[in-house]
KEKOL-556116 format. One record per atom (N, C-alpha, C): residue number from 0; chain; x negated, y negated, z negated. Coordinates in nm, 2 decimals, always signed. Layout:
<NUM A <X Y Z>> ...
//
This chain:
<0 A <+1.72 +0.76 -1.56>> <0 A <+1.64 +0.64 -1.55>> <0 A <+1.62 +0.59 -1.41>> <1 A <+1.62 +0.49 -1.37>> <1 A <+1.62 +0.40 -1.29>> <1 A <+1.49 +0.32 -1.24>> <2 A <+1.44 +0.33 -1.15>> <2 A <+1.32 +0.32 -1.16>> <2 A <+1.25 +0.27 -0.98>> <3 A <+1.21 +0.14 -0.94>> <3 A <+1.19 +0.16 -0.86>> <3 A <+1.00 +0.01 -0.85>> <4 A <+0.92 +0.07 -0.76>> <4 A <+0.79 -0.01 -0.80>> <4 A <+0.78 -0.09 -0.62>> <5 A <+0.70 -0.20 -0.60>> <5 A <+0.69 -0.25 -0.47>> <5 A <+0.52 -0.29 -0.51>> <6 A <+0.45 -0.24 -0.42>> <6 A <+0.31 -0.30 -0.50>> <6 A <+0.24 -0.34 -0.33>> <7 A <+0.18 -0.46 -0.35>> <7 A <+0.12 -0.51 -0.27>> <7 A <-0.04 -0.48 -0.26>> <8 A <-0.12 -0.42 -0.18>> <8 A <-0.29 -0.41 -0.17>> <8 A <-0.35 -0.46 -0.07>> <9 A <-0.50 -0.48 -0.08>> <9 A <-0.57 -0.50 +0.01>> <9 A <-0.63 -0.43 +0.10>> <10 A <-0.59 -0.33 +0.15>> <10 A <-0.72 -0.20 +0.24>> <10 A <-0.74 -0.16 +0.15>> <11 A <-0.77 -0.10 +0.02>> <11 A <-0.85 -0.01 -0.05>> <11 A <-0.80 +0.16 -0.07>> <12 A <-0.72 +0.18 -0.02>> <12 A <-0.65 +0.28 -0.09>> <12 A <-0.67 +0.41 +0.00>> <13 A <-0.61 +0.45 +0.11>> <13 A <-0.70 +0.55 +0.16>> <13 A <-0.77 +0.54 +0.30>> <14 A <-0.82 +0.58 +0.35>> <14 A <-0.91 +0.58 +0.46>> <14 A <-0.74 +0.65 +0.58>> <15 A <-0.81 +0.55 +0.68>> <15 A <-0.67 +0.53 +0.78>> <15 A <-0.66 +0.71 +0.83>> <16 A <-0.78 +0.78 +0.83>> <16 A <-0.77 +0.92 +0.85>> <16 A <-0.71 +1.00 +0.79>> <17 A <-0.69 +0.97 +0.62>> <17 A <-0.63 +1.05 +0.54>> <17 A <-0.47 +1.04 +0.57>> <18 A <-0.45 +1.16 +0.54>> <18 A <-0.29 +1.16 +0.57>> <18 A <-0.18 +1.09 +0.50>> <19 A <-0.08 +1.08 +0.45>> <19 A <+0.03 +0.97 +0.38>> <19 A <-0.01 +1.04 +0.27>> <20 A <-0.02 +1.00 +0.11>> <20 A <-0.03 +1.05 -0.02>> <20 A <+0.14 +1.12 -0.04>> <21 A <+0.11 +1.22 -0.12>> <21 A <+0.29 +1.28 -0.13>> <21 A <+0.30 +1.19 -0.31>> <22 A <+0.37 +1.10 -0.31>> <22 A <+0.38 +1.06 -0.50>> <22 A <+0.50 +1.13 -0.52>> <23 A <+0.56 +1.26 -0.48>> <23 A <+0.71 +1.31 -0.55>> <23 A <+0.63 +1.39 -0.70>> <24 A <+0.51 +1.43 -0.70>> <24 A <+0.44 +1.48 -0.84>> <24 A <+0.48 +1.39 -0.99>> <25 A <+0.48 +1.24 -0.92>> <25 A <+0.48 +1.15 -1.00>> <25 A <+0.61 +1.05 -1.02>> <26 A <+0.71 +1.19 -0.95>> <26 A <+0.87 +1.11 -0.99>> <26 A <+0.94 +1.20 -1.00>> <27 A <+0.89 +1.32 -1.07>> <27 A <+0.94 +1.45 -1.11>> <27 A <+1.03 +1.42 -1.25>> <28 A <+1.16 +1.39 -1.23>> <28 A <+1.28 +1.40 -1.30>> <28 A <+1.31 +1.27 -1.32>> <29 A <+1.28 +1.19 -1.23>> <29 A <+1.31 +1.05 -1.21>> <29 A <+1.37 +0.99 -1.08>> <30 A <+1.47 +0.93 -1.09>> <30 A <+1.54 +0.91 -0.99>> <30 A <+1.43 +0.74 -0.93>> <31 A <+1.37 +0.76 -0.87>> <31 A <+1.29 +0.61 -0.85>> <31 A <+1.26 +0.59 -0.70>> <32 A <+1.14 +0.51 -0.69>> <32 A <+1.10 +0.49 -0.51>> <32 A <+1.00 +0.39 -0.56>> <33 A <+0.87 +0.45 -0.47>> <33 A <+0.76 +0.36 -0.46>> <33 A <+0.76 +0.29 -0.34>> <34 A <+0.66 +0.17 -0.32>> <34 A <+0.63 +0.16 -0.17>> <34 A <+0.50 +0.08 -0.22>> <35 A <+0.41 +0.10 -0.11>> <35 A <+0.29 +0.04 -0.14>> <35 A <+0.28 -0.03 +0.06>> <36 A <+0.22 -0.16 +0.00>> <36 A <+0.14 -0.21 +0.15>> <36 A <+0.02 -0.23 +0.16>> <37 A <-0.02 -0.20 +0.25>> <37 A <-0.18 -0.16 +0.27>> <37 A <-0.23 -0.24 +0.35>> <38 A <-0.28 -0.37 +0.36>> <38 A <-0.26 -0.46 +0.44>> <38 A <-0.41 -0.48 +0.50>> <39 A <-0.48 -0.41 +0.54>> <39 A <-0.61 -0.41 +0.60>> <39 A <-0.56 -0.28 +0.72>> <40 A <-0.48 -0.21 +0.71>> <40 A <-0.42 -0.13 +0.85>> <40 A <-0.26 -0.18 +0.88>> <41 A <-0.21 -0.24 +0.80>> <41 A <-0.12 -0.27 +0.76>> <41 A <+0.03 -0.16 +0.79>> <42 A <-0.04 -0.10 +0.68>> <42 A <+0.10 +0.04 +0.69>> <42 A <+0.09 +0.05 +0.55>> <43 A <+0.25 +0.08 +0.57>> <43 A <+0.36 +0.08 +0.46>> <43 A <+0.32 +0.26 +0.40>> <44 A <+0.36 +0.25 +0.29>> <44 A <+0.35 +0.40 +0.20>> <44 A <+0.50 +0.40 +0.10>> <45 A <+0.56 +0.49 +0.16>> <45 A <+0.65 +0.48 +0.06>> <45 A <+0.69 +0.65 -0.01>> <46 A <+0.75 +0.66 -0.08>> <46 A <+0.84 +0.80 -0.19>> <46 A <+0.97 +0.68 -0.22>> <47 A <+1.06 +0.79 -0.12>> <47 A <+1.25 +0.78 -0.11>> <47 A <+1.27 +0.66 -0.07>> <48 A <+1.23 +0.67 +0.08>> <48 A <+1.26 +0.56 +0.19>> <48 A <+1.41 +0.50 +0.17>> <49 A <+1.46 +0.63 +0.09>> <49 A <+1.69 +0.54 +0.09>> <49 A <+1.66 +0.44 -0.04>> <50 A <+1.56 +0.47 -0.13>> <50 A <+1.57 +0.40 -0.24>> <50 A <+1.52 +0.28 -0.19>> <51 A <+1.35 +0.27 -0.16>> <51 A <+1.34 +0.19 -0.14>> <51 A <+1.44 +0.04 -0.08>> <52 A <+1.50 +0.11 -0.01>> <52 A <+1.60 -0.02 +0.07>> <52 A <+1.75 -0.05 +0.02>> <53 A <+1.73 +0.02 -0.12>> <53 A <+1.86 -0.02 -0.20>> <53 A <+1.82 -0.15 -0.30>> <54 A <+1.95 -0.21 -0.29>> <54 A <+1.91 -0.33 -0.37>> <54 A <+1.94 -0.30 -0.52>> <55 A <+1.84 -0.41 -0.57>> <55 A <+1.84 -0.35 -0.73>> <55 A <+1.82 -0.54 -0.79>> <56 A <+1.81 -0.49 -0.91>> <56 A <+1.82 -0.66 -1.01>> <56 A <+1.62 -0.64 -1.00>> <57 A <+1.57 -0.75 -0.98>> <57 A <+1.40 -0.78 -0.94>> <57 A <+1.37 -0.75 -1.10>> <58 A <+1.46 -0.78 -1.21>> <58 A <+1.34 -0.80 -1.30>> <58 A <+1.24 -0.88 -1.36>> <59 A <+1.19 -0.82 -1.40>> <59 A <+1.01 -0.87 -1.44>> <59 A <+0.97 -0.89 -1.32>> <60 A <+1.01 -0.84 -1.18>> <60 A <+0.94 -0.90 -1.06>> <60 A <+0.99 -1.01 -1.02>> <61 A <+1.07 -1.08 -1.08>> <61 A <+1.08 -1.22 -1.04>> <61 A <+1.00 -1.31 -1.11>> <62 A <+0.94 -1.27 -1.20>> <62 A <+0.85 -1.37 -1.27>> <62 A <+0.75 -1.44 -1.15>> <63 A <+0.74 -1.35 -1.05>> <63 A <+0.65 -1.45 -0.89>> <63 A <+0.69 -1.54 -0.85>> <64 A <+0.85 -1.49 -0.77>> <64 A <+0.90 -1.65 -0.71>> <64 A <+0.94 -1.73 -0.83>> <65 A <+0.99 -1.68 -0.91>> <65 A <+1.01 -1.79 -1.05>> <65 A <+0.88 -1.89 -1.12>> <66 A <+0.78 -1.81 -1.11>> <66 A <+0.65 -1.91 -1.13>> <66 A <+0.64 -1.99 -0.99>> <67 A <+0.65 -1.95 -0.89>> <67 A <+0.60 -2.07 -0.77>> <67 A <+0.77 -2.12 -0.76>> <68 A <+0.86 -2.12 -0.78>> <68 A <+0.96 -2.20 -0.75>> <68 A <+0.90 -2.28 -0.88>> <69 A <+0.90 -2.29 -0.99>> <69 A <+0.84 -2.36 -1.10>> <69 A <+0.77 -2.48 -1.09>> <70 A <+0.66 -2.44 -1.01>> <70 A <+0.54 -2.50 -0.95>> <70 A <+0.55 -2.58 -0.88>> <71 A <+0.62 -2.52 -0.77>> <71 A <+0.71 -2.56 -0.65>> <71 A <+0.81 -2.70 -0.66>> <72 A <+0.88 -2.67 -0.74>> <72 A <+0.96 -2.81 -0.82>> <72 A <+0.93 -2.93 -0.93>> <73 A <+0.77 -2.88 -0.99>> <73 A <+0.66 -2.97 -1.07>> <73 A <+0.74 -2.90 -1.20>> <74 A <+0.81 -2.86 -1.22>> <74 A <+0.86 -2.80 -1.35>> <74 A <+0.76 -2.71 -1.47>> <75 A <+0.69 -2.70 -1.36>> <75 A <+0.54 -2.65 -1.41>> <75 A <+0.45 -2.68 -1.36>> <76 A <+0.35 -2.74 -1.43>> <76 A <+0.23 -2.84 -1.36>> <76 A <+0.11 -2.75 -1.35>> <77 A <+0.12 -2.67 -1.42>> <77 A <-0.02 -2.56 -1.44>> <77 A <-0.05 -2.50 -1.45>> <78 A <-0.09 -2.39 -1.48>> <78 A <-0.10 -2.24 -1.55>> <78 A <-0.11 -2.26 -1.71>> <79 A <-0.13 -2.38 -1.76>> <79 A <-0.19 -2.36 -1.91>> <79 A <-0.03 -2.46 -1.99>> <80 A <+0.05 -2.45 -1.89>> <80 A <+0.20 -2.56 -1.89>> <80 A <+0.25 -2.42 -2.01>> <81 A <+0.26 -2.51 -2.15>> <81 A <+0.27 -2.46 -2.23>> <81 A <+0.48 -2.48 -2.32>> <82 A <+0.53 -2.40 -2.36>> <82 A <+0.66 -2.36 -2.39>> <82 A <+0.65 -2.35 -2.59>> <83 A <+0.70 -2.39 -2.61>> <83 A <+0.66 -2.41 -2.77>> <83 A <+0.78 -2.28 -2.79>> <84 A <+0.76 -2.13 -2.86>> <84 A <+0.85 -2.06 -2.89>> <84 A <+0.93 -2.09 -3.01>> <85 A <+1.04 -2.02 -2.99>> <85 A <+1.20 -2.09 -3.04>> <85 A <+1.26 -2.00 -3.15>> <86 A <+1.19 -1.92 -3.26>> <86 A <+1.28 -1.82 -3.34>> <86 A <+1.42 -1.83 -3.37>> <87 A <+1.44 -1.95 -3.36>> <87 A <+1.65 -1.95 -3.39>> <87 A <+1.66 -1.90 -3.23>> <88 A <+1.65 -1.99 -3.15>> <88 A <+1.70 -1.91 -2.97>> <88 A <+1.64 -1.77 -2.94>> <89 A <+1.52 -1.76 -2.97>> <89 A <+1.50 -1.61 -2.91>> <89 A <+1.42 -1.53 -3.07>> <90 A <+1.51 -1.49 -3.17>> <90 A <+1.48 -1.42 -3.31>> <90 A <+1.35 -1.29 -3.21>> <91 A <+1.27 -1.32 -3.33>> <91 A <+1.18 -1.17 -3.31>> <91 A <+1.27 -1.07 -3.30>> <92 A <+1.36 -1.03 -3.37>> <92 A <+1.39 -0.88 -3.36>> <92 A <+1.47 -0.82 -3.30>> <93 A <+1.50 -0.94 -3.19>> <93 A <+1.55 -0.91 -3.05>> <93 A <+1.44 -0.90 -2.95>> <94 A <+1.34 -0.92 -2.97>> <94 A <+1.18 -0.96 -2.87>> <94 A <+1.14 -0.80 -2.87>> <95 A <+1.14 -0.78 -2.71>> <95 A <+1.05 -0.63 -2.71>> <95 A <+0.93 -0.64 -2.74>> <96 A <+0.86 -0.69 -2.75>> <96 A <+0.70 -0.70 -2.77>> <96 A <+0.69 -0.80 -2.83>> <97 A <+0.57 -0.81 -2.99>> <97 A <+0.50 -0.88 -3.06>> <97 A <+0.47 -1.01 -2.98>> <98 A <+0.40 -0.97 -2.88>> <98 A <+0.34 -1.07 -2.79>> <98 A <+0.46 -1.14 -2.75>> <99 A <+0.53 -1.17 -2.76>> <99 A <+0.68 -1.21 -2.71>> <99 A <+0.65 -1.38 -2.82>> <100 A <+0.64 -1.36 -2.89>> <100 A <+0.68 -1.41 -3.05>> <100 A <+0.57 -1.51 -3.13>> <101 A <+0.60 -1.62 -2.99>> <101 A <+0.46 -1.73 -3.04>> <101 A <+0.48 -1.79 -2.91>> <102 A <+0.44 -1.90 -2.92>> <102 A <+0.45 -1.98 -2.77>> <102 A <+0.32 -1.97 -2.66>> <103 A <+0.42 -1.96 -2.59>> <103 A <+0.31 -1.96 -2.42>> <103 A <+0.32 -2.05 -2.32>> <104 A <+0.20 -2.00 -2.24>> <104 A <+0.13 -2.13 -2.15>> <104 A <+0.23 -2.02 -1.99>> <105 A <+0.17 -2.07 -1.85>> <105 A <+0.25 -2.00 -1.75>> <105 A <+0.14 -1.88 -1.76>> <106 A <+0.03 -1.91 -1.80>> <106 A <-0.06 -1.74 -1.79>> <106 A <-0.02 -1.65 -1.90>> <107 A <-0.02 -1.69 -1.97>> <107 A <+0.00 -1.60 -2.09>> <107 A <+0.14 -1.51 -2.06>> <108 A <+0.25 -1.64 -2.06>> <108 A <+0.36 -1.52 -1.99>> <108 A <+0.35 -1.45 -1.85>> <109 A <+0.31 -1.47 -1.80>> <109 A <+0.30 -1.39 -1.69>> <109 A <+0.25 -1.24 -1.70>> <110 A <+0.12 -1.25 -1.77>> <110 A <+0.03 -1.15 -1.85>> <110 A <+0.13 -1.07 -1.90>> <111 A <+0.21 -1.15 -2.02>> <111 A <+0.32 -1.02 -2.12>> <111 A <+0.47 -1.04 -2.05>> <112 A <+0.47 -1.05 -1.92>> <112 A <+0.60 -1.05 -1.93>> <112 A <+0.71 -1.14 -2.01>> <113 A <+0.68 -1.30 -2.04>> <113 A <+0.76 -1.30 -2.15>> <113 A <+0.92 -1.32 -2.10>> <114 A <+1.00 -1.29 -2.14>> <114 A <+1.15 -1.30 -2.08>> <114 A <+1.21 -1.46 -2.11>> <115 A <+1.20 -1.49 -2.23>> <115 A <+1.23 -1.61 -2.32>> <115 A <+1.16 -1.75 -2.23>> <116 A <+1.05 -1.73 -2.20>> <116 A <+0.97 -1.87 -2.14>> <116 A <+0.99 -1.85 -1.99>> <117 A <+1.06 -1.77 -1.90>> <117 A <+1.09 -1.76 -1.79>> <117 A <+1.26 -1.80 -1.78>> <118 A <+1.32 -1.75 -1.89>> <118 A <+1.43 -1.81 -1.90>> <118 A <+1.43 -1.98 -1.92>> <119 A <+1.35 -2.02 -2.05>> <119 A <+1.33 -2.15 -2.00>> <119 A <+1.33 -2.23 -1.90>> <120 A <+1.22 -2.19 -1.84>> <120 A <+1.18 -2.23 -1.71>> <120 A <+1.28 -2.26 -1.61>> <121 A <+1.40 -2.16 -1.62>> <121 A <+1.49 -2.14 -1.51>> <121 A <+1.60 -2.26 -1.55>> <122 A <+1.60 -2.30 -1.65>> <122 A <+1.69 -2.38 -1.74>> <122 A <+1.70 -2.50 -1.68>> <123 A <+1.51 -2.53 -1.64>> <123 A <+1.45 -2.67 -1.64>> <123 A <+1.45 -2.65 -1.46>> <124 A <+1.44 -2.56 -1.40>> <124 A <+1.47 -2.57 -1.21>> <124 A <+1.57 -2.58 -1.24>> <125 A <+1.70 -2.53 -1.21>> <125 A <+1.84 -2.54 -1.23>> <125 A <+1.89 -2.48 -1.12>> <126 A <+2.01 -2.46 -1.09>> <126 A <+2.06 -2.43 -1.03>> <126 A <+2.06 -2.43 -0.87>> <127 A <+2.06 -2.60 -0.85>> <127 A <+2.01 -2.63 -0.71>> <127 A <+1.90 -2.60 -0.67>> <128 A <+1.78 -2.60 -0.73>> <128 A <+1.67 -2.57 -0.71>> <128 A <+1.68 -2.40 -0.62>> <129 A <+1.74 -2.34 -0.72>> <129 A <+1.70 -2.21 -0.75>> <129 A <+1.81 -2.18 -0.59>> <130 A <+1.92 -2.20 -0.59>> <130 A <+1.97 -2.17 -0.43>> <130 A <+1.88 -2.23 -0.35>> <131 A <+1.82 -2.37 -0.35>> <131 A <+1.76 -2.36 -0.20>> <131 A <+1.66 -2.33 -0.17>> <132 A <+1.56 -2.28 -0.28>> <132 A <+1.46 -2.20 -0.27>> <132 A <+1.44 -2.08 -0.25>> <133 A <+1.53 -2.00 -0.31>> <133 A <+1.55 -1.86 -0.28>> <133 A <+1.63 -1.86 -0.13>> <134 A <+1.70 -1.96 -0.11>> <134 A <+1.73 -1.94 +0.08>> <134 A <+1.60 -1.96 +0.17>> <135 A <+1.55 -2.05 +0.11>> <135 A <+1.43 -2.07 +0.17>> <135 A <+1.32 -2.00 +0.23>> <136 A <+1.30 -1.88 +0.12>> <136 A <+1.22 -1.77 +0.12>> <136 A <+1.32 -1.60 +0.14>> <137 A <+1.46 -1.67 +0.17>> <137 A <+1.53 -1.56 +0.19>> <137 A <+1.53 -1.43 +0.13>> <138 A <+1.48 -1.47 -0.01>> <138 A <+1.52 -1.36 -0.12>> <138 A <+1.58 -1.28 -0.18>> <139 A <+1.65 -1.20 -0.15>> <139 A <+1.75 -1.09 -0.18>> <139 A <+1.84 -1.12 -0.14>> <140 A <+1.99 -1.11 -0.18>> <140 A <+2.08 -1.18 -0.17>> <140 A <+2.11 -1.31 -0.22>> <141 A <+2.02 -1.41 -0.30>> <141 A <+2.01 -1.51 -0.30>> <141 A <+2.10 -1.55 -0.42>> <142 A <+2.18 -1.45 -0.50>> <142 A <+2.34 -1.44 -0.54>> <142 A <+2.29 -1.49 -0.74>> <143 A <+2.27 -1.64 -0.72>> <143 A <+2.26 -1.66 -0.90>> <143 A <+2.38 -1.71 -1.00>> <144 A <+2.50 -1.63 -0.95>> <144 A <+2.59 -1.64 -1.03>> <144 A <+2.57 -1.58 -1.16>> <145 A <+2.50 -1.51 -1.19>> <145 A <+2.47 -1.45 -1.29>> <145 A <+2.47 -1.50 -1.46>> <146 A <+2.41 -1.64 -1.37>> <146 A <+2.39 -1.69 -1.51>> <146 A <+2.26 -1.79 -1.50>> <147 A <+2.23 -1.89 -1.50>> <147 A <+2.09 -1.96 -1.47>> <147 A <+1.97 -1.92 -1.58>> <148 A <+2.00 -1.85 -1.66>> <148 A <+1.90 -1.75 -1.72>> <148 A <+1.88 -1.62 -1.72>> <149 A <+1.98 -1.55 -1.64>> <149 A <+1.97 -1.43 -1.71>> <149 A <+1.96 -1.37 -1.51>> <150 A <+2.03 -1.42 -1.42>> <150 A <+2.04 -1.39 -1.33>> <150 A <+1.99 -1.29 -1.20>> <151 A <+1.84 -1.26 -1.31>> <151 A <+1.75 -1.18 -1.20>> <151 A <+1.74 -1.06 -1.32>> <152 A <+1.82 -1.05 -1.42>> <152 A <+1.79 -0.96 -1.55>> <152 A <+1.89 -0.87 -1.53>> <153 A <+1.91 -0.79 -1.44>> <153 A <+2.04 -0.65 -1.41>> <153 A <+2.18 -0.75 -1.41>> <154 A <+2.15 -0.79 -1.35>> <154 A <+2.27 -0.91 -1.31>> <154 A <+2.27 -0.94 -1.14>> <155 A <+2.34 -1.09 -1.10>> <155 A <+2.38 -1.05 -0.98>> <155 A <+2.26 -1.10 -0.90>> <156 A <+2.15 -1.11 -0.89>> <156 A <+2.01 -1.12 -0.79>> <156 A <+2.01 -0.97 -0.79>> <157 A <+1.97 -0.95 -0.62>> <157 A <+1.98 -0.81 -0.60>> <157 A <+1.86 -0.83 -0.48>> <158 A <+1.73 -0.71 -0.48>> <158 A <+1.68 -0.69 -0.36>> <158 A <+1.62 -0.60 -0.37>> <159 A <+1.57 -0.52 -0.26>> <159 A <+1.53 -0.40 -0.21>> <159 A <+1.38 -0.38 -0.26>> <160 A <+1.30 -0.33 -0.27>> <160 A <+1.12 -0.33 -0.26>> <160 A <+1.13 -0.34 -0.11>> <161 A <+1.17 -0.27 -0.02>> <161 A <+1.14 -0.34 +0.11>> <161 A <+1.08 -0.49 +0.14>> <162 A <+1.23 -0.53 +0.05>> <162 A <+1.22 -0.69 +0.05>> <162 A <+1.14 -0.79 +0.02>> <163 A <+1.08 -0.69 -0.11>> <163 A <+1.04 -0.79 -0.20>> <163 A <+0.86 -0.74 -0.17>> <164 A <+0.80 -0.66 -0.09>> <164 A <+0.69 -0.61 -0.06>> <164 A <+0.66 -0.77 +0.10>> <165 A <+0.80 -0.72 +0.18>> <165 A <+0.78 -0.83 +0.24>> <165 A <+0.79 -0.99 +0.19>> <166 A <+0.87 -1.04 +0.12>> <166 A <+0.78 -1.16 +0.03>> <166 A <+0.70 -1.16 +0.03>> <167 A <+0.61 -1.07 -0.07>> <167 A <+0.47 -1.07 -0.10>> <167 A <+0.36 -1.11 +0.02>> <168 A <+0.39 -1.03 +0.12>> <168 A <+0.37 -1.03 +0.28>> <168 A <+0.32 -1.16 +0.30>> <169 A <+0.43 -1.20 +0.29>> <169 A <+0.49 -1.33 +0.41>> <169 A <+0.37 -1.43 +0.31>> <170 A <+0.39 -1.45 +0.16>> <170 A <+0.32 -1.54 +0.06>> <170 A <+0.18 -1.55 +0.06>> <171 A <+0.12 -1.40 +0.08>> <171 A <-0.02 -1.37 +0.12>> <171 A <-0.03 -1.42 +0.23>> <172 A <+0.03 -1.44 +0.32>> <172 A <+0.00 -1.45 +0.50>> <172 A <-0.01 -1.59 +0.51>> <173 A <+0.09 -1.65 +0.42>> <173 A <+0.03 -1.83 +0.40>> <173 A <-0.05 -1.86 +0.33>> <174 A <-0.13 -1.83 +0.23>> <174 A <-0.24 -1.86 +0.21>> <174 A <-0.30 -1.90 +0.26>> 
//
C-alpha cells in the first residue's frame, strides 16, 4: 500500500519545547510518509523525509487547486454551484461511496470527495486553463497529458507532499 499524507496547521500541535513526534508507530507495515507544517513556529514535521519528496499522482488532493482554478476561471461561481449527477456517465456501481450518487453543489463535493463532479469541472476549465494555472502556481510537474479528466487520478500530475504542503503555504500566506 501506498500511502503518503501533507497536512497543513496552525500552531496547535506541540509546544516548540517538545521534541519531533516519532509517527513510525503509525506506519507500521506501510510503505507511506507524513509531513505536517506548523505554521505558528513554522517547522516542518515529517516520517520518511525520501518519501516525502517523491512524486506521486495528488489525488483527492487536487480537489484544492481544482476548486480555486474553478473559481479562478468563473467555472464555478460559488460554493453552492451545483452539478446535476449523471447515472448513464457515472453508474452507481462504479461510485465508491453512496454519497457519490445524487448531484452536488462545490461544498458538498468537496466534503465527500466526489470524483465525477471534479471531473466535470475539469471538462468545463479545459485544457488551457489548467496548464497556465498550474504553471502559475508551479504545481508538480504541471504534466496533464493524462487526460483532462482523469489527469491528477494515478496518472501523469505528479507532486511531492513537500510540494504540495508548500502550495498550501504559499495560498495561506496570500490571504
Amino acid at each position: 500500500m501506498n500511502l503518503f499524507a501533507a497536512i497543513f496547521c496552525f500552531g496547535m500541535f506541540w509546544p516548540d519545547d517538545q521534541l519531533t513526534p516519532d509517527f513510525q508507530k503509525h506506519f507500521a507495515g506501510i510503505e507511506g510518509a507524513f509531513l505536517l507544517y506548523d505554521t505558528k513556529p513554522g517547522k516542518y514535521y515529517r516520517h520518511n523525509k525520501k518519501r516525502c519528496a517523491e512524486h506521486l499522482s495528488p489525488c483527492s488532493t487536487f480537489k484544492i487547486p481544482n476548486a480555486l482554478i474553478a473559481l479562478e476561471t468563473g467555472v464555478v461561481t460559488k460554493g453552492n454551484f451545483a452539478i446535476k449527477w449523471d447515472s448513464l456517465k457515472t453508474p452507481r456501481q462504479n461510485l465508491l461511496t453512496s454519497n457519490w450518487a445524487r448531484d452536488h453543489n462545490l461544498r458538498s463535493a468537496m466534503r465527500y470527495s466526489v470524483v465525477w463532479y471534479f471531473q466535470e469541472i475539469a471538462r468545463r476549465v479545459g485544457e488551457q486553463n489548467y496548464k497556465k494555472y498550474l504553471s502559475n502556481i508551479a504545481y508538480g510537474n504541471q504534466d496533464i497529458s493524462g487526460g483532462i479528466d482523469r489527469f491528477w487520478l494515478s496518472s501523469s500530475l505528479k507532486i511531492s507532499a513537500n510540494e504540495q504542503v508548500e502550495f498550501l503555504r504559499k495560498f495561506f500566506k496570500s490571504l
